[in-house]
C-alpha positions in Angstrom: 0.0 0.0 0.0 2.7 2.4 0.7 4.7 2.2 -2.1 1.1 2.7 -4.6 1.1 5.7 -1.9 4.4 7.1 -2.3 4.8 6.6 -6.3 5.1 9.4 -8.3 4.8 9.4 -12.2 8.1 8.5 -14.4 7.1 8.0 -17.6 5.2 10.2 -20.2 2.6 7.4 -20.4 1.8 8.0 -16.5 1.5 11.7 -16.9 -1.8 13.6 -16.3 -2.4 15.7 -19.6 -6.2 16.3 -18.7 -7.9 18.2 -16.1 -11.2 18.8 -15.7 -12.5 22.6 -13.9 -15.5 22.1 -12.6 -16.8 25.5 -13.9 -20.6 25.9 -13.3 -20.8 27.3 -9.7 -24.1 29.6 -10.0 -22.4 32.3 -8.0 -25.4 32.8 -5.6 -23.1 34.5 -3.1 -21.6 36.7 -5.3 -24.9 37.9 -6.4 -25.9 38.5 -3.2 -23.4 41.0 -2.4 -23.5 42.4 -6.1 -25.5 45.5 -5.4 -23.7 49.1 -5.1 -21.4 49.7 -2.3 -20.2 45.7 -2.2 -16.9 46.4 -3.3 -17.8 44.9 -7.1 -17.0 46.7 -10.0 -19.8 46.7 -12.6 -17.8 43.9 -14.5 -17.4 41.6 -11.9 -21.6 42.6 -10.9 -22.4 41.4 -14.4 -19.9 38.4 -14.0 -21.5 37.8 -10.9 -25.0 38.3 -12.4 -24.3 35.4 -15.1 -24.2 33.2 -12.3 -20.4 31.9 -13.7 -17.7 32.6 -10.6 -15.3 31.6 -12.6 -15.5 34.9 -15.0 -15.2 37.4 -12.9 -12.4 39.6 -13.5 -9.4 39.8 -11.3 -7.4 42.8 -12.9 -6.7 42.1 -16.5 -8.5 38.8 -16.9 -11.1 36.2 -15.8 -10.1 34.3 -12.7 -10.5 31.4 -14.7 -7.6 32.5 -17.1 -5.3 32.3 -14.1 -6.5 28.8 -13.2 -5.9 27.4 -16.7 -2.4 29.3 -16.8 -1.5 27.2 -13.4 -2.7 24.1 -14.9 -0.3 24.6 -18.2 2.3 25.4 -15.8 1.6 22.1 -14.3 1.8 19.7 -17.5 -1.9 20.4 -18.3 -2.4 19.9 -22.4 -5.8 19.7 -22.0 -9.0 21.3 -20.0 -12.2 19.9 -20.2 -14.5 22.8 -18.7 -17.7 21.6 -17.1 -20.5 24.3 -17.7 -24.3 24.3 -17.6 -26.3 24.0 -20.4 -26.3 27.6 -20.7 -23.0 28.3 -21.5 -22.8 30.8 -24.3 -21.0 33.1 -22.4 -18.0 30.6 -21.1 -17.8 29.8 -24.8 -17.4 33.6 -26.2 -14.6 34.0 -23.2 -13.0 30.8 -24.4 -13.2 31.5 -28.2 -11.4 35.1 -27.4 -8.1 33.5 -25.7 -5.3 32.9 -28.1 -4.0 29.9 -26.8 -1.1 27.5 -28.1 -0.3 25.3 -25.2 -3.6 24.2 -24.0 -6.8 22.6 -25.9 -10.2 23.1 -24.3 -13.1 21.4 -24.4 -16.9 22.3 -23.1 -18.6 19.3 -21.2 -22.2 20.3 -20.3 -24.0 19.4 -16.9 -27.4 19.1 -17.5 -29.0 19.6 -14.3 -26.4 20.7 -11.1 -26.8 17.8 -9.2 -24.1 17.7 -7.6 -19.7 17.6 -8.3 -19.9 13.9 -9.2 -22.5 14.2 -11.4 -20.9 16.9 -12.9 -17.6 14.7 -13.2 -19.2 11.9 -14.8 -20.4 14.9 -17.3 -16.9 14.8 -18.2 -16.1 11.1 -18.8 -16.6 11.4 -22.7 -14.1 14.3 -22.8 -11.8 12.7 -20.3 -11.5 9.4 -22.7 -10.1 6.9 -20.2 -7.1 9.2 -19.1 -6.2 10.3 -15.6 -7.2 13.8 -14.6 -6.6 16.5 -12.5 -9.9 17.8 -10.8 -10.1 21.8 -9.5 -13.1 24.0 -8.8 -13.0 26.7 -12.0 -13.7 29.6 -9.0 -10.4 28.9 -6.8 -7.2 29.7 -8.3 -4.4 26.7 -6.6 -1.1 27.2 -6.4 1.1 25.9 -8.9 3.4 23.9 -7.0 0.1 22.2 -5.4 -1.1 21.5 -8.8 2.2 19.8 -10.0 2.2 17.5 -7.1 -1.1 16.3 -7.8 -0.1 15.9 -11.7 3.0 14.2 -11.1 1.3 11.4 -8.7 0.3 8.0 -9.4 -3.2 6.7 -8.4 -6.4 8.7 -6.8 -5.0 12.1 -4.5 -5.9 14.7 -3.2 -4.0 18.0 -1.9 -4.2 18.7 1.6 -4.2 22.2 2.4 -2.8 23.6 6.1 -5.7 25.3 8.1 -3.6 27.5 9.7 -1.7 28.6 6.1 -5.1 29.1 4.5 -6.2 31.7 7.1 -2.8 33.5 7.1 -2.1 33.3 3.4 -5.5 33.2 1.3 -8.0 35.4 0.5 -10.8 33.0 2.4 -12.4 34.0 5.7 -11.4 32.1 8.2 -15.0 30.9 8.5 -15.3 30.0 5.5 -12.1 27.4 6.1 -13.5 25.7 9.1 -16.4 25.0 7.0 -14.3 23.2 4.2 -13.6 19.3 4.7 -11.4 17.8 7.2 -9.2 15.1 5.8 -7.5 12.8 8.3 -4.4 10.6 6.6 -2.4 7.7 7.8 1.2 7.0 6.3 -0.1 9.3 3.6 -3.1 7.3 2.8 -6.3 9.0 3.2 -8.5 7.5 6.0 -11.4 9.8 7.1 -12.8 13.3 5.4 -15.3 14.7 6.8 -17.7 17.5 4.7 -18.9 20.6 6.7 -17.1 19.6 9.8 -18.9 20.7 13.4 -17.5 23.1 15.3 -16.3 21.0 18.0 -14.4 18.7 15.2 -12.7 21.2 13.9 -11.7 22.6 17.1 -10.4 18.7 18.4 -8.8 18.5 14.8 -6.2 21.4 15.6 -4.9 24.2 13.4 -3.1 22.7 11.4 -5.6 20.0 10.5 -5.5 19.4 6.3 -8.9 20.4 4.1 -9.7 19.8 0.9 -10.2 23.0 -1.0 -11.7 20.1 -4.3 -8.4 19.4 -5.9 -7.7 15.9 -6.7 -6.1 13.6 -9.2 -8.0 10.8 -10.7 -8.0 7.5 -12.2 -11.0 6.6 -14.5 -12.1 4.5 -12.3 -13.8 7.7 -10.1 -16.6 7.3 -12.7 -17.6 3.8 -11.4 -17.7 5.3 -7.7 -19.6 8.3 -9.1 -22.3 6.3 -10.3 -22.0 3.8 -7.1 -22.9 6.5 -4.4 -26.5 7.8 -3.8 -27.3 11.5 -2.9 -26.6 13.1 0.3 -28.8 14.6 2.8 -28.5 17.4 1.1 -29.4 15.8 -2.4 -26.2 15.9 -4.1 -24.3 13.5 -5.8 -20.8 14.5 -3.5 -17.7 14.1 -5.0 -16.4 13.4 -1.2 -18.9 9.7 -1.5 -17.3 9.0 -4.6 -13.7 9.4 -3.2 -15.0 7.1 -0.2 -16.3 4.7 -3.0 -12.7 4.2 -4.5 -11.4 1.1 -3.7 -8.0 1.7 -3.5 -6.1 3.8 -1.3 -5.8 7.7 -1.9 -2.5 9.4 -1.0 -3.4 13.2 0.7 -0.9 15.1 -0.8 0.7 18.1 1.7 -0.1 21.5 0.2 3.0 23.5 -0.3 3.7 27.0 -2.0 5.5 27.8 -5.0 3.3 30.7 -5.9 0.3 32.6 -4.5 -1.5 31.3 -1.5 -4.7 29.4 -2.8 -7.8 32.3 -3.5 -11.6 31.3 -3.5 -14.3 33.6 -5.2 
């Protein structure tokens, strides 16, 4: 177990050219702070209006532009974007970049039910290659990213509590809401989704979450489809990982760039 663990990827047949950005969050908190005196520019109100996160802009360009620069940066040759049926806006934004080191491709969600239903949105796209999986509205360090690429097997980056407060742009409460991962030897053993206050208090600090970046094997689209929906009537992409049934290495988040950001 420890050395499918511990592997990292030699040859180019191992690496991870594909990742997919799951890029339909609706935005619903961004609208509701989009009205005059919250700090938006009219831009990011109408970006924020669209219901797409990942278009506002951040200076010069989308926030999703800096995402897929990281991912290229990591090995990334290719980005399946998953976007809502509604999408004509993603696909103007994607049409307008002049890109020569990364391929796109648009894999439609029908209905949001949840982030494994929307990876299993992307298994046509994906064709039976491993892939990187990041939320199209956080922007991950690149180092982060590179780990995850150059890994072997199912992973996922565990980010420092304690770092994300000091270093990110995410409230503090909005951290100790994100999932608690508990590893053994490297091997994940326990995450928990909207941890309680008192867990993440008992957890300490330092405690590793998931901020949704993982690496994948195909065979997350089995577990996908295993898993039923949660209480809260999603299809989790947290059940999947629990449905894999192999081990999953928790990567340590490191630096190597800007601290992790979160719209």
């Amino acid at each position: 177990m420890t050395d499918a663990i511990t592997e990292t990827v030699d040859g180019a047949a191992e690496r991870t050219r594909v990742a997919v950005v799951l890029a339909r969050g609706l935005g619903t908190r961004m609208r509701a702070s989009s009205p005059a005196g919250s700090g938006l520019t009219s831009q990011q109100a109408t970006a924020a209006a669209s219901g797409y996160k990942a278009l506002m802009p951040i200076g010069e360009h989308r926030l999703i532009d800096y995402s897929l620069s990281a991912l290229v940066d990591a090995g990334i040759e290719r980005a399946v974007l998953v976007v809502g049926p509604e999408h004509e806006d993603f696909r103007r934004h994607v049409d307008s970049l002049e890109l020569t080191r990364l391929a796109i491709d648009l894999a439609v969600q029908v209905n949001p039910l949840g982030t494994a239903d929307a990876v299993l949105s992307a298994e046509a796209a994906v064709d039976g290659e491993p892939f990187l999986m990041v939320n199209g509205d956080n922007y991950y360090p690149r180092q982060v990213l590179r780990d995850l690429a150059r890994h072997r097997g199912n992973a996922l980056a565990g980010f420092d509590r304690a770092a994300l407060v000091a270093e990110s742009n995410i409230p503090a409460e909005r951290i100790a809401a994100f999932a608690l991962v508990r590893a053994r030897d490297g091997a994940l053993e326990v995450i928990v989704e909207k941890p309680s206050a008192e867990v993440v208090r008992a957890a300490g600090p330092h405690a590793p979450v998931s901020m949704n970046a993982f690496r994948f094997t195909p065979e997350i689209f089995a577990a996908c489809r295993r898993i039923t929906p949660s209480p809260r009537g999603e299809l989790e992409i947290v059940d999947a990982v629990r449905s894999l049934p192999g081990p999953v290495a928790v990567l340590p988040a490191t630096g190597g760039g800007p601290g992790p950001v979160a719209a």
